[in-house]
C-alpha positions as CSV (number, residue, x, y, z in Angstrom):
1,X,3.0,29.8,37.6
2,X,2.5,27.3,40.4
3,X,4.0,29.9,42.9
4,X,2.4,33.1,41.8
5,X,-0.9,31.7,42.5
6,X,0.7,31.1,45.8
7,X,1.6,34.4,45.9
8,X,-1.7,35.9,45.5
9,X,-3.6,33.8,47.7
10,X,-1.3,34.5,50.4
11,X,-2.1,38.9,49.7
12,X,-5.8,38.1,49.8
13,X,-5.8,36.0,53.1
14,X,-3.1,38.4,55.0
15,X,-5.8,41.6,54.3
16,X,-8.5,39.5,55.1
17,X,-6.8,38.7,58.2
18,X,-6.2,42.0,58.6
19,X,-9.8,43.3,57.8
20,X,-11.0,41.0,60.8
21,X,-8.3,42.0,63.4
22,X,-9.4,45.5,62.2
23,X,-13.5,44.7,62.9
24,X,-12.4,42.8,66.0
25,X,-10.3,45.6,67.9
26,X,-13.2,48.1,66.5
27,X,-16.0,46.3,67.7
28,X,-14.5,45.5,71.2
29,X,-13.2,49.3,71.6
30,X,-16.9,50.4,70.8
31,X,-18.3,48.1,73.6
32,X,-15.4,49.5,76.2
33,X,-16.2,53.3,75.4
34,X,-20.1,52.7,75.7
35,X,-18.8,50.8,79.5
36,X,-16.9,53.5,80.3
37,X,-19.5,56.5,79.2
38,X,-22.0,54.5,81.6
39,X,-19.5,54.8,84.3
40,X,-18.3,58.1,84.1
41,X,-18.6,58.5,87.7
42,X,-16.9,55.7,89.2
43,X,-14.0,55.6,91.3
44,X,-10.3,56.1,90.5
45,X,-9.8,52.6,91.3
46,X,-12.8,51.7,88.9
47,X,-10.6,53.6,86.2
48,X,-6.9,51.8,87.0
49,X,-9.1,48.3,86.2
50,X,-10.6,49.9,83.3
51,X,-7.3,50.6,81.7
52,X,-5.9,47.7,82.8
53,X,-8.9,45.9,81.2
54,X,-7.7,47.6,77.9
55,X,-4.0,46.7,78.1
56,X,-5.4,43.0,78.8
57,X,-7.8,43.3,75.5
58,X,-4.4,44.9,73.7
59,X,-2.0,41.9,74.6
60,X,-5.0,39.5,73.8
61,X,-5.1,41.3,70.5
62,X,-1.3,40.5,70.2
63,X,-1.5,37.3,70.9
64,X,-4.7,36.2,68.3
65,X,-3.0,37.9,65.6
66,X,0.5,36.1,66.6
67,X,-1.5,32.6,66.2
68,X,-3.3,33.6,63.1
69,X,0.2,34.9,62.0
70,X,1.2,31.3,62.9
71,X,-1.8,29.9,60.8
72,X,-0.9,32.1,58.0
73,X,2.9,30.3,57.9
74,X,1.9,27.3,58.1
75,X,-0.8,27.5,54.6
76,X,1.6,29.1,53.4
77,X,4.2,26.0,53.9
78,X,1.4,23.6,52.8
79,X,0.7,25.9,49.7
80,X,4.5,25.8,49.1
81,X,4.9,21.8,49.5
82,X,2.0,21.5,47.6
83,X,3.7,23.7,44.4
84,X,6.5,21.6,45.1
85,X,4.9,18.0,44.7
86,X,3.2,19.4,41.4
87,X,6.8,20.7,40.2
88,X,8.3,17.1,41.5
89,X,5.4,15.4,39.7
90,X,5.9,17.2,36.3
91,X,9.7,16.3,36.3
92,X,9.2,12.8,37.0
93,X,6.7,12.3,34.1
94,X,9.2,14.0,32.0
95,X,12.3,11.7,33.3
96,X,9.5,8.6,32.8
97,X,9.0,9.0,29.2
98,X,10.1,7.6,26.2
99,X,9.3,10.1,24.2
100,X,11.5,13.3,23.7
101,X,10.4,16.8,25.1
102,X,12.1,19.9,24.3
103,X,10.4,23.3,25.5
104,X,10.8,26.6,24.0
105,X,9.9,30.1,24.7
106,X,8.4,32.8,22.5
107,X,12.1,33.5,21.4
108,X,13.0,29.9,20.7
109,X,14.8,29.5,24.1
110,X,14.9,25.7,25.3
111,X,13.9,25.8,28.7
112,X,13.8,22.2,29.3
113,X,15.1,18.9,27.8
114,X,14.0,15.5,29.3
115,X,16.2,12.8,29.5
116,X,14.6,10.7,26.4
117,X,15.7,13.9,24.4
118,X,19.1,13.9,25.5
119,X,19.5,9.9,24.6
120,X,17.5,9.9,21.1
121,X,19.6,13.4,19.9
122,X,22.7,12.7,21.9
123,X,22.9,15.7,23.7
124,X,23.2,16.9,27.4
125,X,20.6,18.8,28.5
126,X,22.9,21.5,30.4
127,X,24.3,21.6,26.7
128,X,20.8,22.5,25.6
129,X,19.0,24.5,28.0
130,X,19.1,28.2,28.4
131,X,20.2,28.2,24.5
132,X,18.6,29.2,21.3
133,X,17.3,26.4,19.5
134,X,19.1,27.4,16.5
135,X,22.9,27.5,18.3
136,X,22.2,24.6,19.5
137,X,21.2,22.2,16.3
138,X,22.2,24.4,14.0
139,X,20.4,26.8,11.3
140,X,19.3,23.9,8.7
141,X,18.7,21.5,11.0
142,X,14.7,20.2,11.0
143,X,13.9,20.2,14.7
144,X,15.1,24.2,14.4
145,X,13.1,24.8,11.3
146,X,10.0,23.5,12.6
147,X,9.9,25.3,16.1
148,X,10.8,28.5,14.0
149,X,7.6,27.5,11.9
150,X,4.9,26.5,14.5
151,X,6.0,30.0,16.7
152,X,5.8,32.0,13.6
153,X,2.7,30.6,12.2
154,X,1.1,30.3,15.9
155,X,-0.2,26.5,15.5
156,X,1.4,23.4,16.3
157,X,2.2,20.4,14.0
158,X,-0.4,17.4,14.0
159,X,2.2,14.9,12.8
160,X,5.2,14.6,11.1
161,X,8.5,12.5,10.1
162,X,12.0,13.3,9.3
163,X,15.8,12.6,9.2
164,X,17.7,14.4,11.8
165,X,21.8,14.0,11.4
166,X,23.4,13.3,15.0
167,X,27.0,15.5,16.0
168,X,29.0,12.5,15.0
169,X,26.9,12.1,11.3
170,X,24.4,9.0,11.9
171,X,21.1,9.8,10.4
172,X,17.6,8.8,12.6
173,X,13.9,8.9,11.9
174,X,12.1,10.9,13.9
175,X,8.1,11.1,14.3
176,X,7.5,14.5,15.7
177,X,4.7,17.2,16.4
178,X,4.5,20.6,18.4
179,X,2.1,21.8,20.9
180,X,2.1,25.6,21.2
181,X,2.7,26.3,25.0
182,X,-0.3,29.1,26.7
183,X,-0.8,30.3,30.1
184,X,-3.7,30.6,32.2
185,X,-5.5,33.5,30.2
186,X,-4.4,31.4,26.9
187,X,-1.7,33.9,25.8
188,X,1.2,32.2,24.0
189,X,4.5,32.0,26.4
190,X,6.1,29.0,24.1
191,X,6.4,25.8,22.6
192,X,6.6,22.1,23.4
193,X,8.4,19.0,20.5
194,X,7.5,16.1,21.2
195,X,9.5,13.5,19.2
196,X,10.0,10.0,18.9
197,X,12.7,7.5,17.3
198,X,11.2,5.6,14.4
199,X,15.0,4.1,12.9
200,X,14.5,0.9,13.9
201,X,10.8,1.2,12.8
202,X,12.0,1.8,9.6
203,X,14.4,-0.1,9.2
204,X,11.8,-2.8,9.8
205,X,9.4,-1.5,6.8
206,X,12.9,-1.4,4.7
207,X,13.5,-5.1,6.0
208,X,9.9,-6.2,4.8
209,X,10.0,-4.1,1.4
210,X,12.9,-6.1,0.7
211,X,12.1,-9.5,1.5
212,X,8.6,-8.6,-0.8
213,X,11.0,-8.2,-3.5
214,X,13.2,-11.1,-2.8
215,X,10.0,-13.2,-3.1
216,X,9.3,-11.9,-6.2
217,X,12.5,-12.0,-7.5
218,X,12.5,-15.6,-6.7
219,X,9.2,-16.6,-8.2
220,X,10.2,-14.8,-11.1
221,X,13.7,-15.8,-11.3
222,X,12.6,-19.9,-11.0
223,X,10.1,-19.6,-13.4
224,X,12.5,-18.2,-16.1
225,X,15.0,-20.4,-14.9
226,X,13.2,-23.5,-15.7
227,X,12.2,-22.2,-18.9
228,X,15.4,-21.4,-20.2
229,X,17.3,-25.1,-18.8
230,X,14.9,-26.7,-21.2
231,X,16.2,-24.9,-24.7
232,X,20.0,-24.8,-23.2
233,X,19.7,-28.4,-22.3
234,X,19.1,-29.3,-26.2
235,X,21.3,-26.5,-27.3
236,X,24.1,-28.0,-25.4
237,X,22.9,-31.9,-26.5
238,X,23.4,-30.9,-30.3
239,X,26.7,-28.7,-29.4
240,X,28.4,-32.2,-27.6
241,X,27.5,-34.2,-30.9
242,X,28.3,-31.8,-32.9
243,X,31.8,-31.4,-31.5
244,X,32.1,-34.9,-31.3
245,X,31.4,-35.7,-34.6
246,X,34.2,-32.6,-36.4
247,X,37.5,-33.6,-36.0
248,X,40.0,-31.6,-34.4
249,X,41.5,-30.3,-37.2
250,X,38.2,-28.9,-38.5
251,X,37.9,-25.3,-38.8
252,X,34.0,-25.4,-37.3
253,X,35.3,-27.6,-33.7
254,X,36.1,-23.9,-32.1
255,X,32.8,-22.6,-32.5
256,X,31.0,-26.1,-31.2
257,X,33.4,-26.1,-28.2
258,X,32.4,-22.2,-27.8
259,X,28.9,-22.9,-28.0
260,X,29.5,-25.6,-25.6
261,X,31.7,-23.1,-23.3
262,X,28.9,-20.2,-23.1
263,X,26.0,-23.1,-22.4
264,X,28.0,-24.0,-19.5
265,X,28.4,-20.5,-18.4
266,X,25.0,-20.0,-18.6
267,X,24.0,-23.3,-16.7
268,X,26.6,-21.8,-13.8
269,X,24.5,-18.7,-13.8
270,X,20.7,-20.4,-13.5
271,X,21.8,-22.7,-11.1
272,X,23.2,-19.6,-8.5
273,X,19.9,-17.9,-9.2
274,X,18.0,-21.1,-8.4
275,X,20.1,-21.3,-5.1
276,X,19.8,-17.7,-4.3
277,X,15.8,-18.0,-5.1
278,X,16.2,-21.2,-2.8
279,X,14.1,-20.9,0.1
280,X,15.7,-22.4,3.4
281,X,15.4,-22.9,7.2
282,X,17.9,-21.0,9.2
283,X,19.9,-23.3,11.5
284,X,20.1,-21.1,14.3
285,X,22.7,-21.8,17.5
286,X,25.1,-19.6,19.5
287,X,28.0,-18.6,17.2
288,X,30.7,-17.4,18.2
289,X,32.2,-14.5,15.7
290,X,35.8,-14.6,15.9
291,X,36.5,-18.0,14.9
292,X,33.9,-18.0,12.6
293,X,35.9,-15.1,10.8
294,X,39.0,-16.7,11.4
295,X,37.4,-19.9,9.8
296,X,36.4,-18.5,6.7
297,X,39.6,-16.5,6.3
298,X,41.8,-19.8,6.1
299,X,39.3,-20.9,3.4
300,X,40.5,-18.1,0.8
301,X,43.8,-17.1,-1.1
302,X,44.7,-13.9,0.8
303,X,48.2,-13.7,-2.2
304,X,49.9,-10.5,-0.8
305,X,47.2,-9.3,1.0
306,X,47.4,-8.7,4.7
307,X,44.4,-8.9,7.4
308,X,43.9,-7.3,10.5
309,X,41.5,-9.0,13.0
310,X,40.5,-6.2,15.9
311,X,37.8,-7.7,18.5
312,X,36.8,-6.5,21.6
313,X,34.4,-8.9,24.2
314,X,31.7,-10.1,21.5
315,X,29.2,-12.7,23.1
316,X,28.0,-15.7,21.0
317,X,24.7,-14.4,19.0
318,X,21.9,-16.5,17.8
319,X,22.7,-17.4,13.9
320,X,23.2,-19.9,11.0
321,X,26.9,-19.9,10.9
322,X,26.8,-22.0,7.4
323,X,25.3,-19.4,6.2
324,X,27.5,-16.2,7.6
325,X,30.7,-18.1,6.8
326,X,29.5,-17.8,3.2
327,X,28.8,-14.2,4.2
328,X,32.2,-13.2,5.1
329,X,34.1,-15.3,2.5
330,X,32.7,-13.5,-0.2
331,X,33.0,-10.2,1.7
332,X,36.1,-11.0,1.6
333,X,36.8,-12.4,-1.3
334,X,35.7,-9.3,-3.1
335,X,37.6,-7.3,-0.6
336,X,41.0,-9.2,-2.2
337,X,39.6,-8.8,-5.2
338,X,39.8,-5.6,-5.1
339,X,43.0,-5.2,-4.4
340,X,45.2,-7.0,-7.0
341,X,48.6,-5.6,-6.0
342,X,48.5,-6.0,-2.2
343,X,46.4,-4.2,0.6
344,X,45.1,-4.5,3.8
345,X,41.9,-6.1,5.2
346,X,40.9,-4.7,8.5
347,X,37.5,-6.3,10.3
348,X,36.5,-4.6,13.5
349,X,34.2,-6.4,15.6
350,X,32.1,-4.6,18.2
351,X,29.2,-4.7,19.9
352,X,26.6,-1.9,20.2
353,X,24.6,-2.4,23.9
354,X,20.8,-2.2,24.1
355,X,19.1,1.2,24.6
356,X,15.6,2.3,25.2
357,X,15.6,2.8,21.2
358,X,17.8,0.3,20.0
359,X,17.9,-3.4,20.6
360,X,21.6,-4.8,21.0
361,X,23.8,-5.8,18.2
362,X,27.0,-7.2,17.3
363,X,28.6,-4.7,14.7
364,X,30.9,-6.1,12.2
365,X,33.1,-3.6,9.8
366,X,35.1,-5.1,6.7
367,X,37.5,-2.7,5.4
368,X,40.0,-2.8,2.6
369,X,42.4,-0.5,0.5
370,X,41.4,-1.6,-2.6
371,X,40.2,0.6,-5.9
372,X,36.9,1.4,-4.3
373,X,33.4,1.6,-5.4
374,X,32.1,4.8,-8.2
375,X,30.0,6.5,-6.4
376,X,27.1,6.1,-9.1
377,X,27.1,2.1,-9.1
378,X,27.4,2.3,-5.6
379,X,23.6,1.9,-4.9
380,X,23.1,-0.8,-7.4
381,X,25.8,-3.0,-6.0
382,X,23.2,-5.1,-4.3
383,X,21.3,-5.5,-7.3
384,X,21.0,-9.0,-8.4
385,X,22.7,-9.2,-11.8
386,X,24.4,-5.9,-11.6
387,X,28.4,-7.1,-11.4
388,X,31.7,-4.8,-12.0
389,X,33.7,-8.3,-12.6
390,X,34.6,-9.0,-15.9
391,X,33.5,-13.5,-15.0
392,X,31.1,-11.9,-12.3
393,X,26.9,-13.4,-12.0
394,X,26.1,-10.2,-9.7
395,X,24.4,-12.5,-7.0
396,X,27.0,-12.6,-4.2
397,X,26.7,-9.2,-2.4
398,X,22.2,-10.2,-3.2
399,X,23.1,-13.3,-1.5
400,X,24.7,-11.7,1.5
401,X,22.0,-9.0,1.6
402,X,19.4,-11.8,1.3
403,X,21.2,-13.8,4.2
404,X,21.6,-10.9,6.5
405,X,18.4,-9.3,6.0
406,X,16.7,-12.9,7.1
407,X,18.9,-12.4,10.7
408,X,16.7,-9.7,11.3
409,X,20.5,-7.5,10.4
410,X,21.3,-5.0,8.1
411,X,24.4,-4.3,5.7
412,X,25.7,-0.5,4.4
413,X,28.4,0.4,2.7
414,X,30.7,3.0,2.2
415,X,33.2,3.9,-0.6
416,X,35.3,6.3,-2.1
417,X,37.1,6.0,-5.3
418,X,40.7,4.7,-5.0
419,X,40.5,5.3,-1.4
420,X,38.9,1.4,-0.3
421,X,35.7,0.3,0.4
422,X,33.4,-0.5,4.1
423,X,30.9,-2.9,5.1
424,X,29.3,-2.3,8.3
425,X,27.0,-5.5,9.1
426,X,24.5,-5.1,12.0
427,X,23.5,-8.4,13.6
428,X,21.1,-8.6,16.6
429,X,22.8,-10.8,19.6
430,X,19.2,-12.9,20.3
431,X,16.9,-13.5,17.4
432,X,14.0,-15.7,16.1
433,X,13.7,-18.4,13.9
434,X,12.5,-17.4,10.5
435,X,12.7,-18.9,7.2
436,X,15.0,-17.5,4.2
């Protein structure tokens, strides 16, 4: 656009130019005839300088319109320079942003894809550009659907957020909203998504949801606590004397020492809950995560199975390592666990460097080859109380959520019946102090 306005003015000022070379050479022609009429009967010598005068006027002619020729090149190279800065100018607020910009045409041709784009949907641009939208994400995919929608219905989007999976299959949050794209007589020539990375955003509301709950859990959970030790304390009082006083021969000492049994059970169970309820200060220092894995694997029976420890150059990261050592060992304890007859346990430890979107992490992956995890209790298995072990209390993998949620990390996993089970753990490298 920048250089058809270029264009143009350049038209109009070469004819006005040429208007005034026109009025010029008229208007000095006019004034030689009217000499010459005056002195029609002057010399032959009279005439030579009068022609001569003429051939003079022409070459001065020549000359003027050679410098305005001149002129006329060199607006036209400031025009030019100045269309350049402007085009230089737009493509460096695009490379400066941190927000994603895709253009489209009419036909849903992306015409440009700014850097932020290409690190947020990890994708080159010369993969992008000069491509329809939909070849390029794909039919289903949302950023297609909505530039399909906003050039269809002929408005743009105010606001709006949505998963988007990436080539490799991680799912992001993006905040998005389109801008249709009009020329200088406001007819419609495309579109322009402008998009934003909200994961980590939301992975902060999930970390604060979470912790809401946690502290309602725990001020629930104490309260019923304390009410039930009271009754259980007496219960198991009476069951002691009672079972002290029936000899051993008596056909009623099995059920005292049962009663006895399940009271103790039960004592086990309130006193994890008051520890998991148990508010505490995180002792944060550098850690170091390969020994600390090592650590807490020599602090388990691994029987017959086998572990695999794969690290690459991990630097220390700020953490309470009392409190991951009781992570891992019961990561891995369920890990073993779940595989009676033998297996493997693979942990992968990696670190994930620190973009414009992401802080960096140290990534920690805990695999095993055990029986794996149904796929519908799969999202309860961080449930407090909700166990698949027959002597199970269901607060371990609440515990380990609890412990690395309070890192400022995060914990997924992934299963598949009879094919083993994953837990990916996400730990940032520097972090705050904040209370658990």
């Amino acid at each position: 656009m920048v250089f058809k306005s270029v264009e143009i003015l350049f038209v109009l000022l070469s004819i006005f130019i040429l208007l005034l070379v026109y009025l010029i050479t008229r208007s000095i022609l006019v004034k030689h005839r009217k000499a010459l009429i005056t002195r029609n009967e002057a010399g032959q010598t009279e005439k030579k300088n009068d022609l001569g005068f003429v051939v003079d006027t022409f070459h001065d002619l020549v000359r003027e319109l050679k410098d305005k020729e001149q002129e006329l090149q060199r607006l036209r190279s400031i025009a030019e320079d100045r269309a350049d800065s402007i085009e230089s100018y737009n493509e460096n607020i695009l490379r400066s942003v941190a927000s994603g910009v895709i253009t489209f045409d009419r036909e849903g041709k992306i015409m440009t894809f700014n850097p932020a784009a290409e690190i947020i949907l990890s994708k080159r641009s010369e993969d992008a550009i000069g491509n329809i939208c939909e070849d390029v994400f794909g039919k289903d995919n949302p950023i297609t659907m909505i530039q399909m929608e906003s050039l269809e219905r002929g408005e743009g989007i105010a606001r709006m957020e949505t998963t988007v999976e990436k080539s490799y299959g991680e799912k992001i949050w993006l905040g998005l909203n389109t801008s249709l794209l009009k020329d200088n007589n406001g007819r419609l020539i495309g579109l322009i998504l402008v998009f934003s990375d909200l994961t980590e955003i939301k992975h902060l509301q999930a970390q604060m949801e979470l912790k809401e709950r946690f502290a309602l859990l725990g001020e629930m959970s104490a309260g019923i606590a304390h009410e039930l030790r009271n009754p259980m304390g007496a219960i198991a009082g009476f069951s002691k004397l009672l079972s002290k006083k029936l000899d051993n021969g008596d056909e009623r000492k099995p059920i005292a020492d049962a009663i006895e049994k399940e009271i103790d059970g039960m004592n086990r169970v309130i006193n994890e809950l008051l520890n998991f309820t148990k508010p505490t200060d995180l002792n944060l220092s550098k850690v170091e995560l390969k020994p600390l894995i090592e650590d807490s694997l020599s602090s388990i029976q691994l029987n017959s199975v086998k572990y695999n420890l794969i690290s690459g150059k991990i630097p220390a990261i700020d953490a309470d390592d009392v409190l991951l050592k009781q992570v891992f060992i019961n990561l891995f304890q369920n890990a073993i666990d779940a595989m009676p007859e033998g297996g493997e346990l693979k942990i992968v430890l990696n670190i994930k460097p620190q973009t414009e979107t992401q802080r960096q992490e140290a990534e920690i992956e805990i695999s095993d080859t055990g029986t794996g995890i149904p796929e519908d209790k799969l999202k309860k298995i961080f449930h407090p109380f909700f166990t698949t072990k027959k002597n199970g209390t269901g607060l371990g993998l609440s515990l380990v959520q609890k412990i690395i949620l309070y890192h400022g990390g995060k914990v997924e996993v992934e299963s598949k019946k009879g094919k083993g089970t994953t837990f990916r753990i996400g730990l940032p490298v520097n972090h705050h102090r904040e209370k658990l």
